[in-house]
C-alpha positions in Angstrom: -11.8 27.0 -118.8 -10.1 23.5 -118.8 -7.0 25.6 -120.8 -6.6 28.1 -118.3 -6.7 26.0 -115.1 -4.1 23.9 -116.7 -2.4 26.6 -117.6 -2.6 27.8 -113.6 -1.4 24.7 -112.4 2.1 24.7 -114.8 2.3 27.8 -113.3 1.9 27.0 -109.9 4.3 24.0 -110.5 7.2 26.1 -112.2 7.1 28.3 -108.7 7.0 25.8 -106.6 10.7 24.0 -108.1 11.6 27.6 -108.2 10.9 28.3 -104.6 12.5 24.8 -104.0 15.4 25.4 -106.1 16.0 29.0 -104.7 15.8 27.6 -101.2 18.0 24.5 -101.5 20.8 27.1 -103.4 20.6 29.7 -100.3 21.0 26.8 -97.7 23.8 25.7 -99.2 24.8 29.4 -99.6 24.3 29.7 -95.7 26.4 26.0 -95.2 29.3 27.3 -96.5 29.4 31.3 -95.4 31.5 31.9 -93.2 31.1 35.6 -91.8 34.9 35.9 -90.7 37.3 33.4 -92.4 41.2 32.8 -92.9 43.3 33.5 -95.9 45.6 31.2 -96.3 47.0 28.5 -94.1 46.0 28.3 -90.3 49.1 26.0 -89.5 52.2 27.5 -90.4 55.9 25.6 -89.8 59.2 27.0 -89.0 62.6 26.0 -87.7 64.0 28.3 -85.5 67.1 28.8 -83.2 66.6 29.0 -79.7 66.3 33.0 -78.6 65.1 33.8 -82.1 61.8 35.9 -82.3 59.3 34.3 -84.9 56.2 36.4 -86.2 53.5 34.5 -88.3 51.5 37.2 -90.1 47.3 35.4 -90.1 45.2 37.3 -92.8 41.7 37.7 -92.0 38.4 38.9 -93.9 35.6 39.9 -92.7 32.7 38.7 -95.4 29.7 40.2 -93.1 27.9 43.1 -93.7 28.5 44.4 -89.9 32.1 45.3 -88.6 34.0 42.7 -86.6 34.7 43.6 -82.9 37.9 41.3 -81.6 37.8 41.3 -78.3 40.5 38.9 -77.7 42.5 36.5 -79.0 43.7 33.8 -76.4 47.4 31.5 -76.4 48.0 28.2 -75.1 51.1 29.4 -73.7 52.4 33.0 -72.1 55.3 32.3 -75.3 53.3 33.4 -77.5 51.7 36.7 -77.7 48.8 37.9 -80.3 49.0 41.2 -81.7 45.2 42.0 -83.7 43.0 44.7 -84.5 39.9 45.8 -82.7 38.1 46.2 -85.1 37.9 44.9 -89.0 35.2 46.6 -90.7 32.8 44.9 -93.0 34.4 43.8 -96.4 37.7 44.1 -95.8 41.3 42.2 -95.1 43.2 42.5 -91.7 46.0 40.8 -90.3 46.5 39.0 -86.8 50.5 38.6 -86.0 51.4 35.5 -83.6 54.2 36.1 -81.8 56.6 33.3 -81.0 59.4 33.8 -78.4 61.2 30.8 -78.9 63.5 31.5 -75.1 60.6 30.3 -72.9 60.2 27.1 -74.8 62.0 23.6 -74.6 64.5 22.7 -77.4 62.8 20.4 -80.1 59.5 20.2 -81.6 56.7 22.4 -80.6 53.3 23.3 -81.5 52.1 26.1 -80.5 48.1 27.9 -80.8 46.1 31.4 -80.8 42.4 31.0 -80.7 40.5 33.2 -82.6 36.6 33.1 -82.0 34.6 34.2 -84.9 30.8 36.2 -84.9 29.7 32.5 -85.7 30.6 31.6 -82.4 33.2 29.3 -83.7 37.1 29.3 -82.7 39.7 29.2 -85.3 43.1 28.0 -84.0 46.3 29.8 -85.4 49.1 27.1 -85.3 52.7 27.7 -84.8 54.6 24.5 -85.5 58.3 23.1 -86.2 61.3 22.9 -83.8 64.1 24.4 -81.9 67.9 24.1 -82.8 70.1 25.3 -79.8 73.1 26.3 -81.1 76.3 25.9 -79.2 79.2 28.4 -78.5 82.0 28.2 -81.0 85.0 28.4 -78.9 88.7 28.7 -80.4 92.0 29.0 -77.9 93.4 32.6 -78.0 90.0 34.1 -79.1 86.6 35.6 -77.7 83.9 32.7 -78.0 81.5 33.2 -81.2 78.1 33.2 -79.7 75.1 32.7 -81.5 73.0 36.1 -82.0 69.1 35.6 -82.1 67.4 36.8 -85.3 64.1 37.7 -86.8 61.8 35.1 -88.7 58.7 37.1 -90.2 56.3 34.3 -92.1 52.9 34.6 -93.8 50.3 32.0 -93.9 49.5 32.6 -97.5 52.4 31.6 -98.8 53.3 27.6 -100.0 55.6 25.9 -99.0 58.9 27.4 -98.4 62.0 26.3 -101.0 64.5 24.1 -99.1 67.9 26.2 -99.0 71.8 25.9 -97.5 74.3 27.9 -96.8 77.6 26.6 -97.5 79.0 28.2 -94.7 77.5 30.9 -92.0 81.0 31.9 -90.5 84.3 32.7 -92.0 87.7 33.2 -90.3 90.6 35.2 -91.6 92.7 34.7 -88.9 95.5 37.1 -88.9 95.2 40.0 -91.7 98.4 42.9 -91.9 96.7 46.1 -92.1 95.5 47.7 -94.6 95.3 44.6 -96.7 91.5 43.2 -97.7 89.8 40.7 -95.6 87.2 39.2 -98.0 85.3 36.4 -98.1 81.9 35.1 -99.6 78.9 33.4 -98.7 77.0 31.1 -101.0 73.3 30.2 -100.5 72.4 26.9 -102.6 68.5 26.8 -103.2 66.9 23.2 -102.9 63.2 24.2 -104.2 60.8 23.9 -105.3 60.6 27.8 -105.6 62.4 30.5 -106.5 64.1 32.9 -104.1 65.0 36.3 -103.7 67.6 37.9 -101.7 66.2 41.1 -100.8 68.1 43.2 -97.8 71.8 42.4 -96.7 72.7 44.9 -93.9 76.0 44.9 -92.4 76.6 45.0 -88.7 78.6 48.0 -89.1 79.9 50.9 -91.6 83.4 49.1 -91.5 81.5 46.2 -93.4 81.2 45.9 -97.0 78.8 43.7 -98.5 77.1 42.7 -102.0 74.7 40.3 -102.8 73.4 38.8 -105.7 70.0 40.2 -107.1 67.5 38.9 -108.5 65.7 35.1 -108.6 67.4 32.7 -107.7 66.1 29.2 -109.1 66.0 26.0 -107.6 69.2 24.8 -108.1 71.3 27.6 -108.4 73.2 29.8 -105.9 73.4 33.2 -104.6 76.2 34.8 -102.9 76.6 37.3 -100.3 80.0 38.9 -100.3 81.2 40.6 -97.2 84.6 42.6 -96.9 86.1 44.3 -94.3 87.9 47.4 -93.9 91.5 46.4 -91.6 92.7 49.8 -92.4 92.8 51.7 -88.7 91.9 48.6 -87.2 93.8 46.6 -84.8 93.3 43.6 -82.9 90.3 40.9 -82.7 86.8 41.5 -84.4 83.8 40.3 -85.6 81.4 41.6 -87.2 77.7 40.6 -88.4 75.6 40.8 -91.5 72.3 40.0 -91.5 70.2 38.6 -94.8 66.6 38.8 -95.7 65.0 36.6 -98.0 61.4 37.3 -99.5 59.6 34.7 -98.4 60.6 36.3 -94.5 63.4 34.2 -93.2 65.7 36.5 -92.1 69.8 34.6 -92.1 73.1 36.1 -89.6 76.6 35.6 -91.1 79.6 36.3 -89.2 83.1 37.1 -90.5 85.7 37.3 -87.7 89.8 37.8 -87.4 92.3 39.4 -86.0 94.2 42.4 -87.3 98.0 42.8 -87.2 99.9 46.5 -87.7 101.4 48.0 -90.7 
């Protein structure tokens, strides 16, 4: 008998630790879940030109086991605009895109918020940061002003930091050109790190524009080119014309070639 109630009370120990043990593991468990959460950073940084449209693409996941109703996502300022989904059902990976609009803000550093609430009944802010350049008129006697045209910044909050890079020059002037000779010029992009980059779209501003770009990675330390040629023959007078780059990491670059074209 003495056996068997001993026997009873190891038993009763072992469950006991167990219960503990179980219960300590699924409070800690219920600490740390979080029932909607962010991939990623929730403060991203960009420099930006003034009139330039920036997009910072949030990833979210929804860990619960019920679908995720957003109702809402509020802005600190009517600037910036959030663009989400209504609905993220259980298990799966969504996106919410803040919208910057860099015209109704001041010149120079900003920060900037989108407040997500969560089932939790917690708010996650979504953090736009950096500062804006305004970028002067380039004006030359006997020629139309070069005016800066606003571009397209597209970031992602997953991503590290972004590699440090410089143009060597954004604009190029051939002056005069006689028709139909060539008016080519290049671009070189010098990348600073720490990561690689890729150029992945160069789109000229018109069919009159030629351009090539170097493929592939482009390690810290190295340069890329852009070359950009265009075609005088049938043309006459002043012009400029565009070319937009894309990087992948979703900076988004405008070079400008401009001249003026003389007769055969």
């Amino acid at each position: 008998m003495k056996a068997i109630k001993h026997n009873h009370r190891i038993l009763l120990v072992t469950l006991l630790i167990s219960a503990m043990f179980s219960a300590s593991t699924l409070f800690g468990q219920e600490k740390n879940y979080k029932p909607v959460e962010v991939l990623g950073k929730t403060i991203v940084e960009v420099n930006a030109n003034l009139g330039d449209m920036v997009e910072v693409v949030f990833k979210i996941r929804n860990n619960s086991l019920d679908d995720y109703h957003i109702a809402q996502v509020q802005t600190d300022c009517h600037c910036v605009e959030a663009i989400f989904p209504k609905l993220v059902p259980r298990n799966t990976i969504d996106s919410i895109v803040v919208v910057l609009n860099t015209n109704n803000i001041p010149p120079g550093t900003f920060n900037k918020k989108a407040y997500l609430e969560t089932p939790d009944d917690k708010v996650v802010e979504l953090i736009i940061q950096g500062n804006i350049k305004v970028v002067r008129p380039i004006v030359k006697p006997g020629t139309k002003p070069v005016i800066y045209k606003p571009v397209h910044i597209r970031l992602n909050n997953s991503e590290g930091p972004l590699s440090e890079v410089q143009w060597i020059k954004t604009n190029h002037d051939f002056g005069y050109v006689k028709a139909p000779e060539p008016a080519k010029t290049k671009f070189r992009i010098e990348n600073l790190g720490p990561k690689p980059i890729e150029i992945i779209l160069v789109e000229p501003g018109c069919s009159c524009t030629v351009s090539e770009y170097t493929k592939g990675e482009i390690l810290p330390g190295e340069f890329g080119e852009v070359t950009a040629a265009f075609t005088t023959k049938g043309a006459f007078g002043y012009f400029k014309k565009f070319i937009r780059v894309d990087l992948n990491d979703g900076r988004t670059y405008q070079l400008s070639i401009t001249g003026n074209v003389t007769p055969e």
